[in-house]
C-alpha positions in Angstrom: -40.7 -121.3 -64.9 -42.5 -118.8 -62.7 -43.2 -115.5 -63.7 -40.5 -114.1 -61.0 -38.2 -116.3 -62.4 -38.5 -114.9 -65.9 -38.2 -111.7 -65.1 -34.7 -111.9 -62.7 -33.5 -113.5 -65.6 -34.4 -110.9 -68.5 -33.2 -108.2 -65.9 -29.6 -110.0 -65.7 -29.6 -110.1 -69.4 -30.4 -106.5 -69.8 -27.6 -105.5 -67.1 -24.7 -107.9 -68.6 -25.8 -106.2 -72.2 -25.4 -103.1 -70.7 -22.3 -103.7 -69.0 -20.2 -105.1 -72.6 -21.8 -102.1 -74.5 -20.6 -99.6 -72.1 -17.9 -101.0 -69.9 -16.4 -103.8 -71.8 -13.1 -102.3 -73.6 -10.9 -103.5 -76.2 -7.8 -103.9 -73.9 -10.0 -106.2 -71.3 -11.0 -108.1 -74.6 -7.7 -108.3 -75.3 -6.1 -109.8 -71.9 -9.3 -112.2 -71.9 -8.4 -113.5 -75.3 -4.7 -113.6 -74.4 -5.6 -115.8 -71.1 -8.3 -118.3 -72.8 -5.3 -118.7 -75.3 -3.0 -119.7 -72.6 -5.9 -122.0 -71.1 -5.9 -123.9 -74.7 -2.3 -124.5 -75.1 -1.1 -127.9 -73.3 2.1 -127.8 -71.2 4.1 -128.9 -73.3 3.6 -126.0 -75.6 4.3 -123.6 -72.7 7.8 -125.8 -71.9 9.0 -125.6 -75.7 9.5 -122.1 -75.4 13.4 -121.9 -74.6 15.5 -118.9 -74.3 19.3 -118.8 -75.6 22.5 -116.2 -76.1 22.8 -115.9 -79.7 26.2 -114.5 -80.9 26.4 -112.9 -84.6 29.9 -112.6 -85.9 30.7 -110.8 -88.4 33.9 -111.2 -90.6 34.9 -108.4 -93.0 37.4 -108.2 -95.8 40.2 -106.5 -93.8 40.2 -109.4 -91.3 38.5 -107.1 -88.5 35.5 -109.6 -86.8 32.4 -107.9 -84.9 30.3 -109.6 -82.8 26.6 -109.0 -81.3 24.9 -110.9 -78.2 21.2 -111.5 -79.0 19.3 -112.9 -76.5 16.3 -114.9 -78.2 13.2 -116.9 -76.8 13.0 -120.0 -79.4 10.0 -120.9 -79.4 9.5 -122.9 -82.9 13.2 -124.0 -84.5 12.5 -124.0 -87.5 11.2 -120.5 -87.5 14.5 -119.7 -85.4 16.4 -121.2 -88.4 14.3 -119.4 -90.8 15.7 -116.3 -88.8 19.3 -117.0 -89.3 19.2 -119.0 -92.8 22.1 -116.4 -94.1 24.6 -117.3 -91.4 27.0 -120.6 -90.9 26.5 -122.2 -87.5 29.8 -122.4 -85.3 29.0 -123.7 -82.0 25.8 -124.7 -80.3 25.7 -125.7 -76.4 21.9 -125.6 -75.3 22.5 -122.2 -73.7 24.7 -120.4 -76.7 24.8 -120.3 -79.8 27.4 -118.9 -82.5 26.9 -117.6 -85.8 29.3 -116.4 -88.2 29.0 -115.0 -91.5 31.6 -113.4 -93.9 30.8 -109.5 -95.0 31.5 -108.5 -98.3 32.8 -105.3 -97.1 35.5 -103.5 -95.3 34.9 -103.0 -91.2 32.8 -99.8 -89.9 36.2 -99.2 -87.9 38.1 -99.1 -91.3 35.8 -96.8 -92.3 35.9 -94.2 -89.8 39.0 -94.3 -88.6 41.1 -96.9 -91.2 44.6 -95.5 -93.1 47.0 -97.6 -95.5 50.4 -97.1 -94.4 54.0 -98.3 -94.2 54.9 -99.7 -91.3 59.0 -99.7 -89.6 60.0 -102.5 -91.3 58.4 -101.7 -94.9 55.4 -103.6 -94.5 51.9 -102.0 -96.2 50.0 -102.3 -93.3 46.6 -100.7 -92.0 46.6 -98.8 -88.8 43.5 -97.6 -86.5 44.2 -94.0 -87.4 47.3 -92.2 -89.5 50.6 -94.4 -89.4 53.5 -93.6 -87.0 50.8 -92.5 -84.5 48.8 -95.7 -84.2 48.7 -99.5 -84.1 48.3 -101.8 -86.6 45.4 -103.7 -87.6 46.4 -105.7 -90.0 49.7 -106.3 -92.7 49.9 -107.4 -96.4 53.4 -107.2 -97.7 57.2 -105.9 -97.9 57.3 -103.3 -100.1 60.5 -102.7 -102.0 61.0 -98.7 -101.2 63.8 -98.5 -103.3 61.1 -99.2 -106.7 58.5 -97.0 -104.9 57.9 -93.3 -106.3 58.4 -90.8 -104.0 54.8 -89.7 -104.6 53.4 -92.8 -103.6 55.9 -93.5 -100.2 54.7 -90.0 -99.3 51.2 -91.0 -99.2 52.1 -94.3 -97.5 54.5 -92.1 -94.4 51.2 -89.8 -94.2 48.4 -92.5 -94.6 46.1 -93.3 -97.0 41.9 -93.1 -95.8 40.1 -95.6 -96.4 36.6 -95.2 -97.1 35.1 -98.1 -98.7 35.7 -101.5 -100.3 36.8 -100.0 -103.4 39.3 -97.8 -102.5 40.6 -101.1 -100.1 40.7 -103.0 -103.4 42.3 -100.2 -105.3 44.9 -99.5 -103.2 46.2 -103.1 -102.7 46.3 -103.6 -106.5 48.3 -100.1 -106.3 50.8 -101.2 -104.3 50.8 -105.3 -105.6 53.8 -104.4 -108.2 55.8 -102.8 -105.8 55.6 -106.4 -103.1 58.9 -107.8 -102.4 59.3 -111.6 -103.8 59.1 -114.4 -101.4 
C-alpha cells in the first residue's frame, strides 16, 4: 500500500471513531440490534407469531359469571399455556379462545350493590339492590314464614348487604332451618 493509501484509511478510522463516541446513542444502538435481530430470525419464526381473542370467565359462588376479552399475540404455546395454567379451557377455534375458571368468592356486583331478600312468593332470593325495588339475581329456597321470627323476616322485607363470602355463607346457613321441604 502507498503512503496516500495509508493515510485515507487512518483518517476514515479516526472519523468513524469519532462519530460512535460522539454521535452514536443508545436508542440507535438499540433499533440496530432490534433490526440485525429480525435479519437472524428465519420466516418461519416471524409466521409463528399468531394473534387470538382470549375470553376469561369468571364464575363466582353466587352464580354471577364475568367475562374479559384479551387480545394476545402467541408467539410460543407453551409459554401461552404457561400464562393461563390456572384456567380450564372451554372452546378453542384458531381465532378465539375461552377460558373459564370458578372464583372462590362472591361477585364484585354482590359486593357493592348485593342484598338477601324475600322475594313475592317466599323465596330467599338476592336482588341487585334492596328487595321490592329491584330484580333478582339469583334464588335458593321457600321459606316457611309462618316458623320465621319477626326479627329475621324484617331484615329479609328490608334486605340484608352483602359484603363478602362470609356473610353469603352465614346467611344461607341462617336461613337453611327455616327452608320449606321438597
Amino acid at each position: 500500500m502507498t503512503m496516500k493509501v495509508r493515510i485515507v484509511f487512518m483518517v476514515l478510522l479516526l472519523i468513524g471513531a469519532f462519530y460512535f463516541t460522539f454521535f452514536y446513542t443508545e436508542e440507535k444502538q438499540a433499533a440496530d440490534g432490534s433490526s440485525l435481530e429480525m435479519l437472524n430470525e428465519t420466516p418461519a419464526e416471524v409466521a409463528s407469531a399468531h394473534t387470538v381473542t382470549v375470553i376469561l370467565e369468571r364464575v363466582y359462588l353466587d352464580g354471577e359469571v364475568s367475562e374479559e376479552i384479551v387480545q394476545e399475540t402467541i408467539w410460543s404455546m407453551e409459554d401461552f399455556w404457561a400464562a393461563y395454567e390456572d384456567w380450564q379451557l372451554m372452546d378453542m377455534t384458531e381465532e378465539q379462545i375461552v377460558f373459564q375458571k370458578k372464583m372462590d368468592d362472591i361477585s364484585p356486583l354482590l359486593k357493592t350493590n348485593g342484598y338477601f331478600g324475600i322475594s313475592d312468593k317466599g323465596v330467599l332470593s338476592i336482588f341487585n339492590g334492596r328487595p321490592g325495588q329491584a330484580e333478582i339475581i339469583q334464588s335458593f329456597f321457600q321459606i316457611d314464614v309462618g316458623k320465621l321470627e319477626s326479627k329475621r323476616h324484617d331484615d329479609l322485607v328490608k334486605g340484608i348487604p352483602i359484603k363478602s363470602k362470609q356473610e353469603y355463607e352465614e346467611v344461607l346457613e341462617q336461613y337453611k332451618p327455616y327452608s320449606v321441604p321438597k
